[in-house]
C-alpha positions as CSV (number, residue, x, y, z in Angstrom):
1,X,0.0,0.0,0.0
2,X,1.3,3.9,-1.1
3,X,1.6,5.6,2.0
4,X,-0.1,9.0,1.9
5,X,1.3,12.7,2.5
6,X,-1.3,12.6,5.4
7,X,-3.4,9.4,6.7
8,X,-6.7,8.7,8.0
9,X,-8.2,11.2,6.1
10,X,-12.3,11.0,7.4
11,X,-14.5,13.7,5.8
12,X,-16.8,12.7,8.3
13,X,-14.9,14.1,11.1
14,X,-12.0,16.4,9.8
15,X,-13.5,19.8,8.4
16,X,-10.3,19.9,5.9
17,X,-10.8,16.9,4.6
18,X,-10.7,18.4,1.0
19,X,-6.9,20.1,1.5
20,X,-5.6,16.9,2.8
21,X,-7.3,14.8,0.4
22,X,-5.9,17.7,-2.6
23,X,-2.0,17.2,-1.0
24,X,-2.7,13.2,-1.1
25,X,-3.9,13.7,-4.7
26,X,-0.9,15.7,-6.4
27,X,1.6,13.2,-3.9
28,X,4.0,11.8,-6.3
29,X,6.4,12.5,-9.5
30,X,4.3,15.6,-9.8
31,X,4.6,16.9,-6.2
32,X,8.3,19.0,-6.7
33,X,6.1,20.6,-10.3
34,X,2.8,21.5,-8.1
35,X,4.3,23.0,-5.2
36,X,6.2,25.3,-7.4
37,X,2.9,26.1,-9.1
38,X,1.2,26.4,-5.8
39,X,3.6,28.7,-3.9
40,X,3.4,31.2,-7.2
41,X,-0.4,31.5,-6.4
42,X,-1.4,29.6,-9.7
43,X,-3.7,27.0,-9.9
44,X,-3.1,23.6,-9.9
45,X,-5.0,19.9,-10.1
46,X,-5.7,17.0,-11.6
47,X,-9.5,15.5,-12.9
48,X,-9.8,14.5,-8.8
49,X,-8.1,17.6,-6.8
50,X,-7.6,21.4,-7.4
51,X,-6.5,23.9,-6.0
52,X,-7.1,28.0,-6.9
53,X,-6.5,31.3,-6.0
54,X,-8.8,34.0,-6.3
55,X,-8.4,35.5,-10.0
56,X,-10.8,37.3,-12.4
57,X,-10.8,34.4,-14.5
58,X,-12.4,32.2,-11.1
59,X,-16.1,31.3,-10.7
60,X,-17.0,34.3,-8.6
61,X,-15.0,35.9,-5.9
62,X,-13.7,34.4,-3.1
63,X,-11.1,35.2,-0.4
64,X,-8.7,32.8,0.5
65,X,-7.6,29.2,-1.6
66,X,-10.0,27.3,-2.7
67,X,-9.8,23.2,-2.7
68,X,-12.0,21.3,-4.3
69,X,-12.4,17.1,-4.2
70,X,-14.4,15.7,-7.2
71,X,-16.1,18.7,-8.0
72,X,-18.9,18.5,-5.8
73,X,-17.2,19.1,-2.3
74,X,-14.5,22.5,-1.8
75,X,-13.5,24.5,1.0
76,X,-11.7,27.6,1.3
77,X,-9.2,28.6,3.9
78,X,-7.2,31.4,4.7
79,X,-3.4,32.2,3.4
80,X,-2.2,30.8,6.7
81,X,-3.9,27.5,6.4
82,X,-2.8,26.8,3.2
83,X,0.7,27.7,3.7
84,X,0.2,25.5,7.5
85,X,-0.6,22.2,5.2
86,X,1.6,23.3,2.3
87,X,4.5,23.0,4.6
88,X,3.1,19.7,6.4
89,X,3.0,18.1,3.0
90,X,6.3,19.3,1.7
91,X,7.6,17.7,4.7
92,X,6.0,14.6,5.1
93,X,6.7,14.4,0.8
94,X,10.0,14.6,1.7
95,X,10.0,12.1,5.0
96,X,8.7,9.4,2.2
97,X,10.9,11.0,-1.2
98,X,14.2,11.3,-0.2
99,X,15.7,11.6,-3.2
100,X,13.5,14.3,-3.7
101,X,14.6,16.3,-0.7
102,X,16.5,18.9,-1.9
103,X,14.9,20.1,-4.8
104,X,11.4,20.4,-2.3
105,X,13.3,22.1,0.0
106,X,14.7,24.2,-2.3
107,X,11.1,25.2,-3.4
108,X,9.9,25.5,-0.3
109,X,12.5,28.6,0.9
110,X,9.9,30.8,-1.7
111,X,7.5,30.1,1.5
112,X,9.4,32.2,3.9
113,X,10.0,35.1,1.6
């Protein structure tokens, strides 16, 4: 079994649900490509996960990021939240990718600018 960016994901329970679910998603080859995406405030997914930032080209208006699971459930959260997970998946991506380790943490020094 793939182990996951972050486990035991219940959208029963956990009201981000959809942000972990998005980081589980895009975990993989293309993690490095979407963080970089992701950290430049442009949108990123796949036909399961997205993610957004607010842009006149959006539906509507929103304040925040906005995740969204199988178009039908989304959330949105505040900078600070998604920068919080960003930075949990990054790491945990890296706990699991090794290899990868540099070139994520590489990305990730755009977080603290």
């Amino acid at each position: 079994m793939r182990e996951q960016l972050f486990d035991n994901v219940d959208y029963r329970i956990d009201p981000l649900w959809i942000v972990k679910s998005y980081f589980n998603a895009i975990e993989g080859i293309s993690f490095p490509t979407a963080l970089n995406y992701l950290l430049e405030d442009t949108s990123y997914g796949s036909e399961y996960a997205m993610c957004e930032f607010p842009s006149e080209d959006a539906d509507g208006i929103f304040d925040g990021v906005r995740f969204s699971f199988l178009d039908k459930d989304e959330i949105i959260v505040s900078q600070e939240i998604f920068k919080k997970y960003l930075k949990i998946a990054a790491e945990r991506y890296i706990e699991l990718n090794t290899e990868k380790a540099d070139e994520v943490q590489n990305v990730l020094k755009k977080l603290s600018e």
